[in-house]
C-alpha angles and dihedrals in degrees: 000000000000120000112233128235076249098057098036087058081051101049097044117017090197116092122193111236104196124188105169138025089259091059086040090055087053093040100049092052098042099103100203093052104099105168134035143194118222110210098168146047142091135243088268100042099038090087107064093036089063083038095061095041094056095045090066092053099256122134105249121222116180124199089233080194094058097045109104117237099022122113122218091247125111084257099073085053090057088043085053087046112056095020093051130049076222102156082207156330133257108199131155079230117109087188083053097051095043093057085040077060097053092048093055090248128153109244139199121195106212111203117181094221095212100140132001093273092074095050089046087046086056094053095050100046099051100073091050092047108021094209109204086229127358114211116221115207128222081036095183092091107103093178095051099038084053099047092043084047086070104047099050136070096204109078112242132240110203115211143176123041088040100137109144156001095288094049091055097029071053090047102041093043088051088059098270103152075205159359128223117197139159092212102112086207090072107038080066087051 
């Protein structure tokens, strides 16, 4: 049976955060890592990176915002859709998460968390999109990703800053489900 992006989270709270093909190769051979985000790529390259993290078992989320070439229309998630194997997208973009919905994608809302208006902004927009995960960036704010934990009904990624032990011990005791992070220390955490 397939593991969900649920129970892969679950599983392994350390999520693989790749940005180039050298972070995709250690990524990709790296057994406990379950689940990658994918933060590069261009319409003719897309394919075969969700292509090779598949193909070493792994649940493959593309930032359907940082892909070259792709608008941020509803289009570029149907394109992601029928030309990946891509499980899901993570976007800053509400219009993006809802068609990933309808497709039966899983989605990430990614929220840069830099005033209170952003935070405020999170808790307004989750009940509109229901997000499965929002990502918090800068993740390494204990006191922000737990109070936000409680306010939400979406559980939280935290993401960005996040360099060692202490920074996701930090997040996942704050009530993060998960930490994303391009640091390769701590994908072998």
């Amino acid at each position: 049976m397939k593991q969900t992006f649920f129970e892969a989270v679950e599983n392994n709270p350390i999520i693989a955060a790749v940005k180039n093909t050298e972070d995709l190769d250690v990524c990709c051979n790296l057994e406990d890592i379950q689940v990658v985000f994918i933060l590069f790529g261009d319409i003719c390259s897309i394919r075969e990176i969700v292509h090779r993290v598949k193909e070493s078992g792994k649940i493959a989320m593309v930032h359907v915002d940082l892909v070259g070439g792709l608008s941020p229309r509803d289009i570029a998630v149907d394109y992601l859709k029928n030309n990946t194997e891509t499980d899901g997208i993570i976007t800053t973009k509400p219009s993006l998460i809802k068609r990933a919905k309808e497709l039966s994608m899983y989605t990430v809302h990614r929220y840069f968390l830099l005033d209170s208006m952003a935070y405020d902004n999170i808790i307004s927009q989750q009940h509109s999109m229901r997000p499965d995960f929002i990502e918090v960036l800068p993740g390494a704010m204990p006191k922000v990703i737990q109070r936000l934990c409680k306010e939400v009904r979406v559980p939280v990624i935290a993401g960005g800053l996040i360099t060692d032990r202490e920074s996701v011990m930090g997040a996942l005791s704050s009530g993060a489900a998960a930490v994303s992070s391009t640091n390769h220390s701590v994908w072998e955490l």
